[in-house]
N, C-alpha and C positions, 0 to 999 in steps of 0.2 A: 596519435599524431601521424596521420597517412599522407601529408605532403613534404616539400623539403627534399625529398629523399634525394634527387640530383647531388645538391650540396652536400651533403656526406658521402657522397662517391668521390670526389674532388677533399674534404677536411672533415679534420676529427672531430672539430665542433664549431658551431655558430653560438657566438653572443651578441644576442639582440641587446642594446643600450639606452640610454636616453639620458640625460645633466637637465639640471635648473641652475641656473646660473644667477649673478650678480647685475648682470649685463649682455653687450653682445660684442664686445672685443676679447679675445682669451688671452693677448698680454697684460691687460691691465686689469680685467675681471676675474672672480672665483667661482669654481662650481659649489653650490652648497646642497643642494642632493644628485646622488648617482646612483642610478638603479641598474642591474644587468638579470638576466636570464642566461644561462646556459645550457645549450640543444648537444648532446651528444647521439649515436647512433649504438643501442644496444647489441650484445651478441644473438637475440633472435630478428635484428634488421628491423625493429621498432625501433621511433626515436621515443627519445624521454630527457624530462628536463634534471640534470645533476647538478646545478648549481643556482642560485639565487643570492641577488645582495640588494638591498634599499638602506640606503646610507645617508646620513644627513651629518653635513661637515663643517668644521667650525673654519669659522673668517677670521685670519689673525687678528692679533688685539688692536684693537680701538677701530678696525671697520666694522661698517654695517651696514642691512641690506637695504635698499634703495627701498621708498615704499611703494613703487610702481611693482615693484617684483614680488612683494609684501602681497601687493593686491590680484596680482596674476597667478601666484603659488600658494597663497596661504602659509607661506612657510615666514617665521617672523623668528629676530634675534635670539629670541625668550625661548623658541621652540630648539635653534640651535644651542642654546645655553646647555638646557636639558637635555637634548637626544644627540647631540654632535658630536661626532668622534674628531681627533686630530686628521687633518689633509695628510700628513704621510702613512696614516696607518690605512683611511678610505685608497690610497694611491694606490699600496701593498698588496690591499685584498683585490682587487680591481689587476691589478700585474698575476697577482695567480689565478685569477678567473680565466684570462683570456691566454694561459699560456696554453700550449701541446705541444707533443713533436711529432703531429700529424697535421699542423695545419689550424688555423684558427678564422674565420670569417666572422669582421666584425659589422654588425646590420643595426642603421639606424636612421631613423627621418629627418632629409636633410642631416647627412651624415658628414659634413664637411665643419658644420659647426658642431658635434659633438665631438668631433675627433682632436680637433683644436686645442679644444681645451681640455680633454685629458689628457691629449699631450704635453701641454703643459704643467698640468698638473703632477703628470710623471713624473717629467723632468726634473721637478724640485725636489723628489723620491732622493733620499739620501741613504746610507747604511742597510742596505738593501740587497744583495744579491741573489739572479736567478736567471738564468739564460732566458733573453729575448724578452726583457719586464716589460719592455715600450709596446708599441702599437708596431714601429716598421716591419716587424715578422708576419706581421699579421695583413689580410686582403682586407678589402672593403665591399661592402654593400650600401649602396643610398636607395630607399625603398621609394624619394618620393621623386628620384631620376625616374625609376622604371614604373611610377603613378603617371609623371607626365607625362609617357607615350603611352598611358590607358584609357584618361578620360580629361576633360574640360575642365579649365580649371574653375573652381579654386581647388587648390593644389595641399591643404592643411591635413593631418593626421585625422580627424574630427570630418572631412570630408571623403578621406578613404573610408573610415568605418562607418559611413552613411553608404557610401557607393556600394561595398557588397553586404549592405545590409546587418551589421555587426551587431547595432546597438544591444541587442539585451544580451550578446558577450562579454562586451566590454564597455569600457567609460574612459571619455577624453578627458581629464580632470585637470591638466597641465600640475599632476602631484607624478613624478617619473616612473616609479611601478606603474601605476595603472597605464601608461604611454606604453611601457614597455610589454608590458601582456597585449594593449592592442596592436600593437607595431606587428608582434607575430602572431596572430591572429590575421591581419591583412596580407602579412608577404605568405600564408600560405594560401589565403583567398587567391592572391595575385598569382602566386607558381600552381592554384588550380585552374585557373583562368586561360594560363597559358605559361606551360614550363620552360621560359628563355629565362630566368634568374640567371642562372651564371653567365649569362652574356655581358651582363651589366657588371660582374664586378670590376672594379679600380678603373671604373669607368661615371664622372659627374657629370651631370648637366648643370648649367648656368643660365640665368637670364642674361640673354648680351644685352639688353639696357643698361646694365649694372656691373658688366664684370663679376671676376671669381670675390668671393668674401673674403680677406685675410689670406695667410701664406699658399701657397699651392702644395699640398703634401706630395710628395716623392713620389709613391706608387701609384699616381693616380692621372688618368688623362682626360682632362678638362674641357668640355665640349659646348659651345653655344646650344641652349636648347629652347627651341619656341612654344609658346604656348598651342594646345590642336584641340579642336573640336570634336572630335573624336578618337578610337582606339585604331592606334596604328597596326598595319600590319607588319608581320616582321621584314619583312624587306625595309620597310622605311624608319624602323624604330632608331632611336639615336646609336646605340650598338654597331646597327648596321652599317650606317652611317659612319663611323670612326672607324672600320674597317676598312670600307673601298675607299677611304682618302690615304692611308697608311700605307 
């Protein structure tokens, strides 16, 4: 794994992420799978992956999954029956995955709606102690902010890994492991492409047609971003951009 390396100059680790969800509001909806990777930088200045979790979580009693989502995940009641752990133990493992005390970047597509709702999900983390369990210690990464100042949209995970050519790496399956192997398989495409990654972190873009999605999280500055027909250069990329207005 020869890209990345910036970002462990800067944190001890990056966890790449990805939820399926119930829905697409995180007050009212449940994550029921959450997959992560974890990218550490080894004592020979290799990176390597020391952690992995694919989690599939149960929906308190008497909910159930919509069958839109049924249809879009393949993931059905019957499957959470049998392979679902309880929400505060997926919470747990997911609070020690992304802890350090060097620093943790969390990277994910369209990263404002994962973050959400594992915040949430936290939140209801009861009996639980461990310095810094939440997300707030942790930075952010949105891979598909610094997608839309690379190419034209459509702007979908399944469109990144067609852009640099991924397919027989990986598979868009909308099943969260496989999102999350190719999420990082793209953001090193994209930091080989052109190493401005950390420019982007705790830094969103939004369609101004539509406003931000849901809460505005704390660390994060939230920036209209237009659609372009082509890969910006870095003078004009949105980063750049939230600088000379600051």
């Amino acid at each position: 794994m020869n890209n990345l390396r910036d970002i462990f100059q800067r944190y001890e680790a990056a966890v790449f992420f990805d939820t399926e969800t119930t829905g697409l509001d995180a007050k009212s909806c449940r994550v029921i799978e959450l997959a992560a990777i974890r990218i550490e930088k080894a004592a020979d200045g290799s990176l390597i992956e020391t952690d992995r979790a694919d989690m599939f979580i149960k929906l308190p009693e008497g909910e159930k999954i919509p069958d839109k989502i049924v249809e879009l995940t393949g993931i059905t009641d019957e499957r959470l029956a049998a392979e679902g752990i309880p929400e505060g133990n997926a919470a747990a493992a997911f609070a020690k995955m992304i802890y350090s005390t060097g620093g943790t970047l969390l990277v994910a597509h369209n990263a404002q709606f994962d973050l959400l709702f594992v915040r949430e999900m936290l939140g209801r983390l009861t009996n639980f102690s461990i310095n810094g369990a939440g997300i707030s210690r942790c930075d952010y990464l949105d891979s598909l902010t610094v997608y839309k100042d690379r190419r034209a949209y459509p702007h979908k995970l399944a469109n990144a890994i067609a852009a640099y050519k991924l397919e027989d790496k990986v598979k868009n399956s909308h099943r969260a492991i496989d999102d999350v192997e190719a999420l990082l398989e793209v953001c090193k495409a994209m930091d080989n492409e052109r190493a401005d990654l950390l420019s982007y972190v705790n830094v969103f873009g939004y369609n101004p047609k539509y406003g931000v999605t849901g809460d505005r999280l704390p660390r994060v500055t939230y920036w209209p971003q237009h659609f372009n027909d082509y890969m910006q250069s870095p003078r004009y990329t949105l980063p750049a951009r939230v600088k000379r207005r600051r």
